[in-house]
Each structure stands twice: as structure tokens, then as C-alpha cells.
C-alpha positions as CSV (number, residue, x, y, z in Angstrom):
1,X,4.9,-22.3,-9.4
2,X,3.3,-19.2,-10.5
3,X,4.4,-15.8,-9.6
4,X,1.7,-14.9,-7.6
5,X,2.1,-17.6,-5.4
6,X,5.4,-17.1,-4.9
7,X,7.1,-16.3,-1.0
8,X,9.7,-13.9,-1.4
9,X,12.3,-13.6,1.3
10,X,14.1,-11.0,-0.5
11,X,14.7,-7.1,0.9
12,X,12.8,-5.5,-1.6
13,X,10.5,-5.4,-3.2
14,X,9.0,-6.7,-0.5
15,X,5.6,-8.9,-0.4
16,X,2.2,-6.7,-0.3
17,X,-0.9,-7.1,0.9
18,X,-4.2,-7.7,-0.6
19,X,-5.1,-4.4,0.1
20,X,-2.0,-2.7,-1.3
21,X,-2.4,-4.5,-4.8
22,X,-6.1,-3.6,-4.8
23,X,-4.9,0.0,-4.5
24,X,-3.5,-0.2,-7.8
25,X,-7.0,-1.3,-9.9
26,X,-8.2,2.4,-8.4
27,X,-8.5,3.6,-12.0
28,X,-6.7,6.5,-14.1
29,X,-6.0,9.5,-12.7
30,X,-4.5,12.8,-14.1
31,X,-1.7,13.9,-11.9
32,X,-3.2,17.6,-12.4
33,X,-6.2,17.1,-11.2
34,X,-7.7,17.8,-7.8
35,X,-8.1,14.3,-6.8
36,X,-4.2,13.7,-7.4
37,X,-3.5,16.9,-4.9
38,X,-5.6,15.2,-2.2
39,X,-3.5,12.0,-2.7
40,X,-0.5,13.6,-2.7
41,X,-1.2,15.4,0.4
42,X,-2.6,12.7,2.3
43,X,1.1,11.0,2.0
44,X,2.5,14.0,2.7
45,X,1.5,14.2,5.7
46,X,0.9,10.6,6.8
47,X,4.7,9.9,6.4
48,X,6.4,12.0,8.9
49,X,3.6,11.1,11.1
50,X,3.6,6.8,10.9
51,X,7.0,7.3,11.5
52,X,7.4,9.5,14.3
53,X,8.4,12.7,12.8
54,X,5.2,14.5,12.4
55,X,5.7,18.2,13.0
56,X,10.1,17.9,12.3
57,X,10.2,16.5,9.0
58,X,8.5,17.7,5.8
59,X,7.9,15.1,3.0
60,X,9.2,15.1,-0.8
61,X,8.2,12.5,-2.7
62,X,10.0,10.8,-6.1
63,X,9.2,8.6,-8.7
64,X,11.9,6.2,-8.2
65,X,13.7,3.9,-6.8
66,X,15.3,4.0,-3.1
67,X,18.6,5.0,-4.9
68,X,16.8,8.3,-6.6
69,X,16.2,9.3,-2.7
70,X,19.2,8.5,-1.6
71,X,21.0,10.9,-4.7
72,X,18.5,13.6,-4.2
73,X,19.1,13.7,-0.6
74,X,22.9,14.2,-1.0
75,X,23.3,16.0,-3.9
76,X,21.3,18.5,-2.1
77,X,22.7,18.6,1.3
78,X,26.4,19.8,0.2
79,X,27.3,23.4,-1.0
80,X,29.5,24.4,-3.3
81,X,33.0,23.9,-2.4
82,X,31.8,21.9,0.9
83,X,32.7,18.0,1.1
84,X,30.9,15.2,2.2
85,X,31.8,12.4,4.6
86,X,29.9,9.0,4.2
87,X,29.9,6.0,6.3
88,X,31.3,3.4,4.0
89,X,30.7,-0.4,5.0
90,X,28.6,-2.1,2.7
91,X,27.4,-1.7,-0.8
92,X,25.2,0.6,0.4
93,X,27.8,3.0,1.6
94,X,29.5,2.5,-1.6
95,X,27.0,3.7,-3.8
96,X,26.6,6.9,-1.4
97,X,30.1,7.6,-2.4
98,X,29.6,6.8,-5.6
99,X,27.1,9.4,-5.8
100,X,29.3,12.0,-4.6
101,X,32.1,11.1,-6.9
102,X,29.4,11.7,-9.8
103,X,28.5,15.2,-9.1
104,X,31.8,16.0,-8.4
105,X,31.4,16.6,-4.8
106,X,34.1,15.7,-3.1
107,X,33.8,12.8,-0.8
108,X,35.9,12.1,2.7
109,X,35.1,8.2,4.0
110,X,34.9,6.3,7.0
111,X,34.8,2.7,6.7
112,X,34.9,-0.6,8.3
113,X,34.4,-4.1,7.9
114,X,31.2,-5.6,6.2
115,X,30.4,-7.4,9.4
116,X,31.1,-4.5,11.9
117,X,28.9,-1.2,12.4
118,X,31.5,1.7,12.1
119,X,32.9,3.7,14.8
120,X,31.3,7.1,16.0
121,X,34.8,8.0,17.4
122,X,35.6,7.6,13.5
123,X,32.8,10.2,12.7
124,X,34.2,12.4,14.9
125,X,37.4,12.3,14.3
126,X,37.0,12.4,10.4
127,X,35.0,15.9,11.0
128,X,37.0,17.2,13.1
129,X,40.0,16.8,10.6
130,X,38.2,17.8,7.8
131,X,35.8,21.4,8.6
132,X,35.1,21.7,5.2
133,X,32.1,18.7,5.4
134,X,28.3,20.0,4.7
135,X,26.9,16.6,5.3
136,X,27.3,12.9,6.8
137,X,25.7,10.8,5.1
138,X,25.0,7.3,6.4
139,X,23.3,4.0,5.8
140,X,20.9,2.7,8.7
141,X,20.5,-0.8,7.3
142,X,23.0,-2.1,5.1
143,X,21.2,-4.6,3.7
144,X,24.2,-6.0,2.3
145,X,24.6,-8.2,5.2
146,X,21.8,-7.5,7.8
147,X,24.2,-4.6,9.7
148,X,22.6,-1.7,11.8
149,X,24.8,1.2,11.6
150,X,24.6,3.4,15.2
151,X,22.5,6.1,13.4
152,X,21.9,7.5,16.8
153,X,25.1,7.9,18.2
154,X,26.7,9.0,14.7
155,X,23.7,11.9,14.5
156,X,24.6,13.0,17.7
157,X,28.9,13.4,16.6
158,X,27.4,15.2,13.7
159,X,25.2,17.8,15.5
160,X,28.7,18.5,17.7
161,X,30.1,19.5,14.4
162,X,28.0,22.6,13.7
163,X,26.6,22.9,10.1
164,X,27.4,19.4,8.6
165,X,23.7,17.7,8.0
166,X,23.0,14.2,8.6
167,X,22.1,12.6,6.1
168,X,20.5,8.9,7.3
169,X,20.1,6.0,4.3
170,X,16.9,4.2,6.2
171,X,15.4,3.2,2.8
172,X,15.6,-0.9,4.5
173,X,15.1,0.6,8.0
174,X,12.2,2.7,7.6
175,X,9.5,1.3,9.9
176,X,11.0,-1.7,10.8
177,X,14.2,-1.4,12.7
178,X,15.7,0.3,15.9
179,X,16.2,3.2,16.8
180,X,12.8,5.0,16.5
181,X,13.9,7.6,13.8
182,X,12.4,10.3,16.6
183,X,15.4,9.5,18.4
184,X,17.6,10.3,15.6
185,X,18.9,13.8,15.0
186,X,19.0,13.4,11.4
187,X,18.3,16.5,9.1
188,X,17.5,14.2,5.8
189,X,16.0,10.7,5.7
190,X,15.8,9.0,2.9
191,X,12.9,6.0,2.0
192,X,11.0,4.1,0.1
193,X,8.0,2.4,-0.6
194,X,8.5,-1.2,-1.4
195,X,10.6,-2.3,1.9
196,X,9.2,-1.7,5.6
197,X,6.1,0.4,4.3
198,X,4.9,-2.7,2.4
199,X,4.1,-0.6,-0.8
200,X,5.2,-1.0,-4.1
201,X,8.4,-0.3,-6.1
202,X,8.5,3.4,-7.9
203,X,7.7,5.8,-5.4
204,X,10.9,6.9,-2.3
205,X,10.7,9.7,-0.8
206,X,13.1,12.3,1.1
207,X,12.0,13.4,4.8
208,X,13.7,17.1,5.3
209,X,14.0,18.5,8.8
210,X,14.0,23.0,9.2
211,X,17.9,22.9,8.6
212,X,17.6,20.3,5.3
213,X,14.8,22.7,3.8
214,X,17.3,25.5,4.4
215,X,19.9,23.8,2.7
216,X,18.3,22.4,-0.6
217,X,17.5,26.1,-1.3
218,X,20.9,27.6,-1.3
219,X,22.9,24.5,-2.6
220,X,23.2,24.4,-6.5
221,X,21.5,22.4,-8.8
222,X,23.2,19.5,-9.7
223,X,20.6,17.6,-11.8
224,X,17.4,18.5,-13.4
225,X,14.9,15.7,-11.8
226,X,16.5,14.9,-8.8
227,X,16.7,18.6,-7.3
228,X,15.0,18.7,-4.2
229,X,14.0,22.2,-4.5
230,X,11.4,22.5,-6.9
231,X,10.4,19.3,-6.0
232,X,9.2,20.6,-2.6
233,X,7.9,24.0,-3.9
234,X,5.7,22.2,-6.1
235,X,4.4,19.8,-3.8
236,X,4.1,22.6,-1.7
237,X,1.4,23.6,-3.6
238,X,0.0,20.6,-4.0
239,X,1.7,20.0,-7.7
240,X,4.4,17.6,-8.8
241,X,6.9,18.8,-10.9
242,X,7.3,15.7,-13.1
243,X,4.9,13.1,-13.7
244,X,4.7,11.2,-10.7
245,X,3.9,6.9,-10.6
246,X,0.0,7.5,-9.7
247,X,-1.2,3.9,-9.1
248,X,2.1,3.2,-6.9
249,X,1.4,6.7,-4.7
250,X,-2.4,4.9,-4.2
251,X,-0.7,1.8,-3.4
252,X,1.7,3.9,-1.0
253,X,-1.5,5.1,0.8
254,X,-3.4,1.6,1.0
255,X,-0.1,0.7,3.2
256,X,0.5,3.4,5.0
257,X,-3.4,3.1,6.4
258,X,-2.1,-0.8,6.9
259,X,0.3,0.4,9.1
260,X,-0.8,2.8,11.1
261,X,-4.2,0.9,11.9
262,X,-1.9,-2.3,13.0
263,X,-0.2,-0.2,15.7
264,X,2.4,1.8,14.3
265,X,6.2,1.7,14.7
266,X,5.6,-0.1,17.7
267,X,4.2,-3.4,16.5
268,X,5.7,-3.3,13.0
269,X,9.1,-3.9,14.7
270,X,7.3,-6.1,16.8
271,X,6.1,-8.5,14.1
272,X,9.9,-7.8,12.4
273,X,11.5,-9.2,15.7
274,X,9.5,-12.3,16.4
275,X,9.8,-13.0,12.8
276,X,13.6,-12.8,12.8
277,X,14.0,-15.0,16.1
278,X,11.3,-17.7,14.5
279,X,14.1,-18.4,11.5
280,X,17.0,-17.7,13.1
281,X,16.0,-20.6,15.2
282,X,15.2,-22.5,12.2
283,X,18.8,-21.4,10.9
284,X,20.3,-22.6,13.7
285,X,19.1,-25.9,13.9
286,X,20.4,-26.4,9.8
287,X,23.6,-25.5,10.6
288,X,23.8,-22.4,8.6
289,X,26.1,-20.0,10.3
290,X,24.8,-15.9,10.7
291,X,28.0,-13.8,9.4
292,X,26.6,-11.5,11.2
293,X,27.1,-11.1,15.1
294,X,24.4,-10.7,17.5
295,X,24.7,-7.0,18.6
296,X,25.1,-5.7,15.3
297,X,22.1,-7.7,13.3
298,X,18.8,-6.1,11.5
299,X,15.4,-7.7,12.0
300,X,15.0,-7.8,8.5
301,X,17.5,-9.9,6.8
302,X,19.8,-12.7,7.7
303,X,23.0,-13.5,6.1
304,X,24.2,-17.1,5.6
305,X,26.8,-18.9,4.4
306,X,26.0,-21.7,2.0
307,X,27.0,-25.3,2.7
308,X,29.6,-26.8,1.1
309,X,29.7,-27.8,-2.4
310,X,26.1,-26.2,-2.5
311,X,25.9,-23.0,-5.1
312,X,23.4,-19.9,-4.6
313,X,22.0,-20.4,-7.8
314,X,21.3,-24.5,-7.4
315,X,19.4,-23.5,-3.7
316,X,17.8,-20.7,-4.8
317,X,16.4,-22.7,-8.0
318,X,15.1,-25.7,-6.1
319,X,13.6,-23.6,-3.0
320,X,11.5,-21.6,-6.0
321,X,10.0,-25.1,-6.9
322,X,9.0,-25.0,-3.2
323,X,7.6,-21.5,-3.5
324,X,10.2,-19.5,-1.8
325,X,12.6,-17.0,-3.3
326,X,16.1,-16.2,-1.9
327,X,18.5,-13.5,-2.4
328,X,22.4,-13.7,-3.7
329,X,24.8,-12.2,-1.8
330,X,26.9,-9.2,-2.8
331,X,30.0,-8.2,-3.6
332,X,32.9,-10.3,-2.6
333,X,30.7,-12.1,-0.3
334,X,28.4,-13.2,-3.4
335,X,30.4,-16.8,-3.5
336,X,29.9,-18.0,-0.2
337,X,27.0,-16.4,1.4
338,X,23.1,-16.0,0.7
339,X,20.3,-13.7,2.0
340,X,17.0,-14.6,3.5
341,X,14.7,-11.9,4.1
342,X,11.6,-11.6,6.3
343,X,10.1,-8.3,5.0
344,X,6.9,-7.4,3.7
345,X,3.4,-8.9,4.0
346,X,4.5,-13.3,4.8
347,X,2.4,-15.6,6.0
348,X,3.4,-16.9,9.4
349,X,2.6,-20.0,8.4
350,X,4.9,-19.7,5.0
351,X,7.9,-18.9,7.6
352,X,7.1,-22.0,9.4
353,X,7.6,-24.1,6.6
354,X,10.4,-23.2,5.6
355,X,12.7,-25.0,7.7
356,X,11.7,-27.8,5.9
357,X,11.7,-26.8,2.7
358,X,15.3,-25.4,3.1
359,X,16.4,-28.8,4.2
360,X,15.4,-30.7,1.5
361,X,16.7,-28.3,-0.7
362,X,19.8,-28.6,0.6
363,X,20.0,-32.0,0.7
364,X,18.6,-31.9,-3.0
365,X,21.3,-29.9,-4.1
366,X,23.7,-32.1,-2.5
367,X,23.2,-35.2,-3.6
């Protein structure tokens, strides 16, 4: 099976469009020229807007992956001497923390199970205990199991706390999961382009509200290339202050166009929802238990546990043979469970099939 014809159920990076992978055969183009200005601009702009924050939120785009938002987007929400409290229940929320603990920024948690969203009592408890916190910081979509976090309710226990920001994670929510982020009173969202967006990896980007904008200006710099800062003065002025990945910024605005000229927010979680009940259905009729629970579950990715005797590696093998690729799971769930993801640009039909193609892989690897 070659790559390229190849379905992956995997959260990132996500399948793309013909379209999208055209974008990239554009040609060279010299990120100081005029041409690249226009681009940069157009996305800009376009991103706020596709996703409901036009005219609250002001783009900074980064070469990088989702995690280079996510640091930017702390480091520069927490002064010096301040704290920051992150919602800690996945590997998602981890690596937030882990963040902090790297700067030296000192780091208060609120966690809860893998399977459960956490508590916005918690939130508010934990910042009422500790008034030295300059930021929240919080996944939306902890992709480590399919969890929504309450991003709305926990925004609105921040903004009782006075100048904490919220910080919201949204790089596997972005476009594609509930709440609309317009409903959200989040100061900093980070995203990328290679999830929801349907893009391509290298390029995330950090959506700052008035009070965010305020914020990276008087917090210290803490790294050279991550700084949101300059990064937003110079794109600002229609510069970039390192060289940025052209080809995945055309890419970015082939599916951004996609998105908006399908309908928006609106029918991309649509499309996410019908796709999630079409193979959970599927799931259900296999046998292969959700670890998730109802309430709390994404439209985006579905954790499973593996049958008995039947390892990740052996099903994930034989459903590539069948043109599918899987996704391990993490952490100490890695052992037992296994993701399926319906993100990106998939065939309907492809997700049709593949309740029989997972059954005979199963009972392939089980004989």
C-alpha cells in the first residue's frame, strides 16, 4: 500500500485535500517580498474570522508545531514572579506543566482523571487559594483520550479572578469541536494547522485577545523564537521575524478558503459529528468498548480498548495492509487502549469500510 493511498485515522496530521496539497506546488517565494506580506495577511485575518473571533482576537503565526504555540502562549502570559495554574488531565495538560517547569515559572495544578473533564469548582478554588496566578492555562481537547475539557465554564471562574488570562490549548479543537470558541472568554488560543483546519504540519498559530496583547508586552522574554512580542510587531508590519514555512502558510490558506466556503464552524462540526456517530456505531457493533463516557467525548477521536490477546502494533500493522492507519495510545493507557481518529479530509466511503476491515483484522490477529 502506498503512502498516498493511505486512510489515516490518526489526530494529526490530519488527511488534506486535493486542494491543500496543490497549495504547496505554488512555487518559491521569498518571505521578504511583497507577495509573502499579502499571504501573511490574508491568514491573518482569515483566522480569527473562520473561527468566530474576528474583531477580538489578533493572529500570530509560528513555524512549528502545535507544541511551539502552546509554549509561546504560556511563556508569555505569566509575569515575573506571577504563577500559573494549568488543568492537568491528560498528556496534554502534562506537557503545559512541563512547559512551565522549564522556564522556571512556577506552576499550581488541577487535575483529574484521564477519563473525566476536571472540575470548574477546582479552578476556582485553586485561584482563589493561590492570588499570585497570571494565567490558566487549559487544554480544550485532550486528545489523549477523546476528553472535552469545560473550556467555557472554566473561562468564565477565570474572568471572576481579575488579571489571571485564560489560556485555552484548542490546537485538536480548533474548528471542529463544541463550544464555539466565541462563547469562550479566553484571552489566548492556541492552534494549529494540520488538525481541524485540514492544513499541513509546520505552521500553529496564537490567537491574542486586547488583554493577551497587553500582557506579552510587559512579561519578560523567556526565549529568543518563541516570544510573542516581536513576533506580533513584525507581523504587524507585515514582516516575520524568522523565516517562516512558506509553502505550509499557502497550504494554510488553500484550507482556510475550504473551510469557510463549506459553511464555516457550523458544518465543520457538523460533518465531525455525523462522522463520529457513523463509527461509533460501527464500534459498537465489534464489541470495542469507548473508555470514554458519553457526556464528556470529542467528535474527533475515539478511544478503544483492544481485544484480548490482540496487541496495538499486530492491529495497527494488518489494518495498514487494508489502507487504514491507527494511532497507539498514551501513557499508561498505551497497553490496553488504541485511537481511531476521524479528522481531516476522509472519504465517507473509506469510513464505511472500515467496519469491515477492522474485523478481519481482528480476527487476523487472533488466530
Amino acid at each position: 500500500m502506498i503512502d498516498g493511498a493511505l486512510t489515516l485515522l490518526t489526530p494529526g496530521p490530519a488527511g488534506t485535500s486535493e486542494r491543500v496539497r496543490n497549495a504547496l506546488l505554488r512555487g518559491d517565494l521569498c518571505h521578504r517580498e511583497p507577495e509573502f506580506a499579502d499571504l501573511l495577511e490574508r491568514i491573518r485575518v482569515a483566522l480569527p474570522r473562520c473561527l468566530n473571533l474576528g474583531g477580538t482576537h489578533e493572529t500570530v503565526l509560528v513555524t512549528g508545531s502545535g507544541t511551539a504555540a502552546m509554549e509561546m502562549a504560556l511563556i508569555g502570559s505569566v509575569r515575573r514572579g506571577r504563577s500559573a495554574l494549568v488543568v492537568n488531565n491528560g498528556v496534554y495538560g502534562e506537557r503545559l506543566a512541563k512547559i512551565a517547569g522549564v522556564h522556571g515559572i512556577t506552576c499550581h495544578e488541577v487535575r483529574s482523571e484521564w477519563t473525566r473533564p476536571v472540575d470548574p469548582a477546582a479552578v476556582r478554588a485553586a485561584l482563589a487559594e493561590h492570588d499570585d496566578i497570571d494565567a490558566v492555562a487549559c487544554v480544550h481537547h485532550e486528545t489523549t483520550t477523546g476528553l472535552i475539557n469545560p473550556i467555557e465554564e472554566i473561562g468564565a471562574a477565570t474572568a471572576s479572578a481579575g488579571e489571571a488570562l485564560f489560556v485555552v490549548d484548542a490546537i485538536s479543537g480548533t474548528g471542529i469541536e463544541e463550544p464555539d470558541l466565541a462563547r469562550v472568554p479566553a484571552d489566548v488560543i492556541c492552534g494549529t494547522a494540520n488538525k481541524g483546519l485540514h492544513g499541513v504540519p509546520g505552521v500553529s498559530f496564537v490567537l491574542l485577545g486586547d488583554r493577551a496583547v497587553e500582557r506579552v508586552a510587559e512579561v519578560p522574554s523567556r526565549s529568543l523564537y518563541l516570544d510573542a512580542a516581536p513576533h506580533l510587531a513584525s507581523q504587524r508590519r507585515g514582516e516575520v521575524a524568522f523565516t517562516p514555512a512558506v509553502q505550509a502558510c499557502y497550504a494554510l490558506d488553500a484550507a482556510i478558503a475550504e473551510y469557510e466556503e463549506a459553511g464555516g464552524f457550523a458544518a465543520r462540526t457538523r460533518l465531525y459529528r455525523e462522522r463520529a456517530a457513523l463509527v461509533r456505531d460501527q464500534f459498537d457493533r465489534l464489541g470495542l468498548p469507548i473508555l470514554v463516557a458519553e457526556p464528556f467525548r470529542s467528535s474527533s477521536v475515539t478511544m478503544l480498548r483492544l481485544p484480548g490477546g490482540v496487541s496495538y502494533r499486530a492491529l495497527h500493522d494488518e489494518l495498514k495492509t487494508r489502507g487504514y492507519v491507527v494511532y497507539a495510545g498514551q501513557g499508561h493507557l498505551s497497553g490496553e487502549y488504541f485511537r481511531i481518529c476521524t479528522m481531516g479530509e476522509i472519504p465517507r466511503r473509506r469510513l464505511k469500510e472500515l467496519e469491515r476491515s477492522l474485523a478481519d483484522a481482528i480476527a487476523a490477529v487472533t488466530r
